[in-house]
Structure formats: structure tokens, C-alpha cells
N, C-alpha and C positions, 0 to 999 in steps of 0.2 A: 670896824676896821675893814679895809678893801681886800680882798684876797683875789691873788693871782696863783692860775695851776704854771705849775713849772715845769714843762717833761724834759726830763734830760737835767734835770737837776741837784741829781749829786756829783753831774758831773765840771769840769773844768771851767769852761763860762759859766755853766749853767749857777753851779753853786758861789761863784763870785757875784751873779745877778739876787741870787735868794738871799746873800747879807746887802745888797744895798737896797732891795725891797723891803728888807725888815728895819734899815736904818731911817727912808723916809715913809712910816708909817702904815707899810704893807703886810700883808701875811702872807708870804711866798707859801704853796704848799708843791712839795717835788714829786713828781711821779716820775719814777725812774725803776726799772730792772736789776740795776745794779750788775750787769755785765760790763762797763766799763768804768760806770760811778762808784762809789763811796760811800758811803751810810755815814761815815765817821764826818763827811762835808756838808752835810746836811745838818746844822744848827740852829737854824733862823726860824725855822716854820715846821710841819709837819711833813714827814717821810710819810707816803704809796709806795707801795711797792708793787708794778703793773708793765707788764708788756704795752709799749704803744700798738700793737696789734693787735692789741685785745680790747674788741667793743665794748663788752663786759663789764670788763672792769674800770676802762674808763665814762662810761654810763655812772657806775659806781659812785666814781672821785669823785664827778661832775655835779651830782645828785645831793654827796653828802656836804659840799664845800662852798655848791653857788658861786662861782668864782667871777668877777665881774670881765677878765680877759683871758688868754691865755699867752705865754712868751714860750715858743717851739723850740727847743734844741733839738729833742731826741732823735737818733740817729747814728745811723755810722758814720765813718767819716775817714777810715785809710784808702789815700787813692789808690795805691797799690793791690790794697785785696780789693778793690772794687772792677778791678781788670782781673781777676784770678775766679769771682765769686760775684759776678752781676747780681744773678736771682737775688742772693744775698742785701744787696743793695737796693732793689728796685723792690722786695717785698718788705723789708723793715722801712727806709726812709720816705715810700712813695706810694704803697699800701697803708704804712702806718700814720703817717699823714691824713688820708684820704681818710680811715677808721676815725682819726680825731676832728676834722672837720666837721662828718656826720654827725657825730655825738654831740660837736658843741653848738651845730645847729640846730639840731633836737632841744635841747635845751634853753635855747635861747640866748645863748654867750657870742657876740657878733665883733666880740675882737680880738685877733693875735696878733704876735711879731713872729716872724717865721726868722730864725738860724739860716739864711742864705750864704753863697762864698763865693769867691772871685772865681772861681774853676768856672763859673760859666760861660765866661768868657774866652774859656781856653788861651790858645797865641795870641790878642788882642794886636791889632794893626798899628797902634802907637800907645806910649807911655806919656803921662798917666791917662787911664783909660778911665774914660765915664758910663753913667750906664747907658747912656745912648748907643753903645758899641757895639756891635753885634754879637750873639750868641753863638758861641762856638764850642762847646766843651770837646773838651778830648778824653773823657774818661767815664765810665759808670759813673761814679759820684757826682761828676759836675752834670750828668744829665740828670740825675734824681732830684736832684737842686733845681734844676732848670723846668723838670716839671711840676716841681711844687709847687712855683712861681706861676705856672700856669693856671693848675686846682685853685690856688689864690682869686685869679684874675676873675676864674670861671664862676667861684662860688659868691664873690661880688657882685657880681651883673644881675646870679639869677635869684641871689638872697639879702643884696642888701649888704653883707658881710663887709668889714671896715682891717684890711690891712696893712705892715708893715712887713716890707723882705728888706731884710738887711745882711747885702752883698760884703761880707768882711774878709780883712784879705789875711795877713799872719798873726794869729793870734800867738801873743807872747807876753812873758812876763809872770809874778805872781801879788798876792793881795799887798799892800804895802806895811797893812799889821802883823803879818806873816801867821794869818789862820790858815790861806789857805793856796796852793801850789799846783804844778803840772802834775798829774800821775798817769802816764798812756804805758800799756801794755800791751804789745810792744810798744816804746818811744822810739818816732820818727821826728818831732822835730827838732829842728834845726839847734837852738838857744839851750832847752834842755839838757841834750846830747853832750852838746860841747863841754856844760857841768859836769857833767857824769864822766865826759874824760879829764876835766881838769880835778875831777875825787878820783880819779885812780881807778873808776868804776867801765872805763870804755879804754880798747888800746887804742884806737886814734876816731878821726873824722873825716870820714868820704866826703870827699868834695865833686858832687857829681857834675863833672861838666867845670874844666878850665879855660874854653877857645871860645868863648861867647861874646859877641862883640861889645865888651864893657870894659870901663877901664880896667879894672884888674885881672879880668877873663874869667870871671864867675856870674853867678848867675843875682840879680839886682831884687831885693824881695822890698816889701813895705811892710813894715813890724808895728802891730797898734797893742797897745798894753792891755791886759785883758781887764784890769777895772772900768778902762777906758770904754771898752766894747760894754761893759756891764752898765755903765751910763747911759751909753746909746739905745739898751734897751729899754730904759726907763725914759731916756726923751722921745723915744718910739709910743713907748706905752702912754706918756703924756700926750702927744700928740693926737694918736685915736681918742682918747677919753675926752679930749677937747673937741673931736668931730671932725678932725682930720682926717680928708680922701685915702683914699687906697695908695700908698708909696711902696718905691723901691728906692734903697739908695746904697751907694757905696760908704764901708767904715772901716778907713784909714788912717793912716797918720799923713799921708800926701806927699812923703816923700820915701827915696828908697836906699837900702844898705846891701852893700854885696857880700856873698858868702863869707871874701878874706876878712872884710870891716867887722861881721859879729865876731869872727872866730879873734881875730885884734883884740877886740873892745871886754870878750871873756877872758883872754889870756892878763889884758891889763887889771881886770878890776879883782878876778881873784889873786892876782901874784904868781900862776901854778902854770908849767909849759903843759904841753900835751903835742901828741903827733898828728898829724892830716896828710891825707892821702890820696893823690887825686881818682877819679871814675868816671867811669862815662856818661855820657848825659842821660838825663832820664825822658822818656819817649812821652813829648807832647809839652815840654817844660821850656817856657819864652826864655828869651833874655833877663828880657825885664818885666815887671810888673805891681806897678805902681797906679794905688787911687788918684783920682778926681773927687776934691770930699765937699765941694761947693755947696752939692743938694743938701748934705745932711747938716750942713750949718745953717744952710736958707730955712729950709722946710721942720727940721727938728731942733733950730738951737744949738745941735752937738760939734764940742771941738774938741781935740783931745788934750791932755793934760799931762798927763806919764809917758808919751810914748817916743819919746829921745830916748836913743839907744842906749845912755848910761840907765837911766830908769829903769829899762826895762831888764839889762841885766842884773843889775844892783841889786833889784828886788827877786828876782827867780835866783840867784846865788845868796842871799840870805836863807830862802827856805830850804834849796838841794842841799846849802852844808849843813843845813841843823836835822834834815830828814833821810838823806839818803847819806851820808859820811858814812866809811866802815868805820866799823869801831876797832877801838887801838889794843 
């Protein structure tokens, strides 16, 4: 059986990729911290428990597992504390990065998929943006991203190394067998949220930013299902293993929904009102921001399947009212 290491795998992508790794004949194995993962989502394969910053111990995993790739989550990932707490940022997702790199070149493991995100691109000069667009992040985190893409480009040239960055943009949604759900501590996004106030669990939903040049005057996102993304990383991982050059590419659903359309589309499907609130916009936050998903059909095969907005709430409101509902 082929085994893939998973860092960042009990967490939210991460562990929706460890059950489709073990559904087509992989052994995901997770390495993960568990600072913002889950032990309980980890099913499919065997739980590490390791700091991505620790040589150490990812020497350790690497050593006892032989893993023939690796698929990178691990990482932070609030853009917010990543404006409050850089160091923070740039020594777990772009130190710890570089820690795993070494290691699995040490070893001899010459392929991952690198966890990339649309933040690199910051304001992007037209929708939908491709990756040919220029790099602009406006945030710690979209630079930590943007460097890792670099360490990629670099460790390629000077080792041969074979990989994918996969630029994704709102990840949303939950499993559709309802194993497995959003859990962020704090929750910031968007779809979540809006559950949690239509459970009686939030008093309303800031709406940051109503005067945006878009029909409704909110702000235009692109919502791809998160099993959807978990495929992508297995047509990624297919790709390298077939000898597939070094890619980046954007994974979307290629089109976009504005803030009023989710917050519509949760108020419809669960039945339940809830309040919204408008606020001011958030510093460095486009109008719009919508994939280009050409490459990743051309070069990987991948289209997405789930990620119509009914989908994607349908399925994260089946999990939030069976997991977060107060009880009566």
C-alpha cells in the first residue's frame, strides 16, 4: 500500500484528504500538532503527533513510514493574526516548511502538494484571476504562501524535486457522509458562522464592507467544497506520480457568490432567520475574487462536483445541527 505523510492532517482539508486517500487505496499517515486539529478526525491512517518545526521528529515519521509523497497543509492560516503576530507566521508556515523540505530531501521523498491560497494575489486587477496574475499579497499569511511557492520553485531546480501548489480560494462545505465538519477556534468563516447564528449560537453576522462595486454591495467570494479540494489533492498527487512537471494552479469553483447570496442561501436551506449587521471593510479585501480553473482541468483533470452553493450549505448544515446544536 502507498503511503502519503499528511502534515496538517487532522485538520479541516487536511482530514477530508486522509479519508479519500484511504478510500482509493492509500494510507494517509497525519502529522499534525493538534493545536488546531482533532485527533477524533483522524481515522483513516495513523496519527504523529509533531510540530512541523521540529526536524526531529519529522526525520522520525519520514524514517519510520517511507512515504512515497507528501500533501502540506500544516500551517496557520487567520489572516488577521497574521497582521497582529507575523514572527508567528513566518516561523511556523515558512520555517516549518523549509524544516520539511530538508527532511524529505534527506530522504529521498521528491514529491509534494503544497496547501497554497488565493491571498497571493492580494486585490488581483481583474476577476476571475488566473495564475498568471501578479503577486501581490497584502497580508503575512499571503506572503508566507507566496514564499513557500518560492522554496518549491528553488528546491526544484537544485534537487530535481517534483511539485504541486495549489492556489485555493474559500474553502467551504462539509464531508457529505457527515464524518467529518468545519471546527476553527476561533471561527471566521464566512458559511460556518452564519450556522452557528442560525443555531442560536451567534447574535448576528458582520457584513464587512456593503459599498463595493457589486451588485448587492458586498463583497463576491468563490466557494469550492472542501471534498472537492480533497480531490484536487489526489489529482495533484496523481499527477506528480505520473511525472508531472513542477505546477501551480488555481482550485475553484470558477464562479462567485456575494456575502447577501450565502447568508440567502443559509437562511433558505435551514428555515431559521438570524440578524446581519453591516462593518466596515476589511483592509486589503477586493471586491471580487473569483478563479480561473482552466489549468487545473487541463494539467490535473480536476473539476469540481459539490461546489454549487446549495451543496455546499446543505452539507456543512447537516454536520453544525447534529454537532454544534445546544441541547434542549
Amino acid at each position: 500500500m502507498t503511503t502519503v505523510l499528511v502534515t496538517g492532517g487532522a485538520g479541516y482539508i487536511g482530514s477530508h484528504t486522509c479519508k479519500l486517500l484511504a478510500r482509493t487505496g492509500r494510507l494517509p499517515v497525519a502529522f499534525d500538532d493538534l493545536s488546531n486539529g482533532h485527533a477524533d478526525a483522524v481515522r483513516w491512517g495513523p496519527l504523529e503527533v509533531g510540530n512541523i518545526e521540529d526536524s526531529r521528529r519529522l526525520r522520525e515519521v519520514i524514517a519510520a513510514w517511507r512515504p512515497e509523497a507528501v500533501i502540506h497543509f500544516a500551517g496557520l492560516i487567520e489572516v488577521g493574526r497574521s497582521v497582529e503576530d507575523p514572527a508567528a507566521f513566518y516561523r511556523t508556515n515558512v520555517t516549518g516548511s523549509l524544516a520539511l523540505l530538508e527532511e524529505m530531501g534527506a530522504a529521498g521523498v521528491r514529491r509534494i502538494v503544497f496547501s497554497s491560497s488565493a491571498s497571493v494575489y492580494g486585490v488581483p486587477p481583474a476577476s476571475p484571476v488566473s495564475e498568471d496574475a501578479p503577486l501581490d499579497p497584502v497580508s503575512p499569511y499571503g506572503e508566507t504562501k507566496r514564499a513557500v511557492e518560492a522554496m518549491l520553485d528553488a528546491f526544484a531546480r537544485a534537487h530535481g524535486a517534483r511539485h504541486a501548489a495549489l492556489r485555493y480560494f474559500n474553502a467551504a462545505g462539509a464531508d457529505p457522509e457527515g464524518e467529518l465538519g468545519e471546527r476553527h477556534d476561533p471561527e471566521t468563516h464566512l458559511v460556518p458562522r452564519a450556522l452557528r447564528a442560525a443555531l442560536g449560537l451567534e447574535s448576528h453576522i458582520a457584513i464587512f464592507g456593503t459599498d463595493y462595486p457589486t451588485p448587492d454591495g458586498t463583497a463576491i467570494r468563490d466557494y469550492v467544497h472542501v471534498s472537492d479540494l480533497a480531490a484536487a489533492h489526489l489529482a495533484a498527487l496523481d499527477y506528480l506520480v505520473a511525472g508531472g512537471d513542477p505546477v501551480t494552479v488555481n482550485i475553484g469553483a470558477g464562479r462567485g457568490h456575494s456575502v447577501r447570496q450565502v447568508l440567502d442561501a443559509v437562511r433558505r436551506i435551514t428555515g431559521r432567520p438570524f440578524a446581519e449587521r453591516p462593518a466596515p471593510r476589511r483592509t486589503g479585501d477586493p471586491p471580487e475574487l473569483v478563479a480561473a480553473t482552466g489549468r487545473a482541468a487541463r494539467l490535473l483533470g480536476w473539476t469540481p462536483r459539490l461546489s454549487d452553493l446549495d451543496s455546499i450549505v446543505e452539507t456543512a448544515w447537516a454536520w453544525h445541527a447534529r454537532h454544534d446544536a445546544p441541547e434542549a
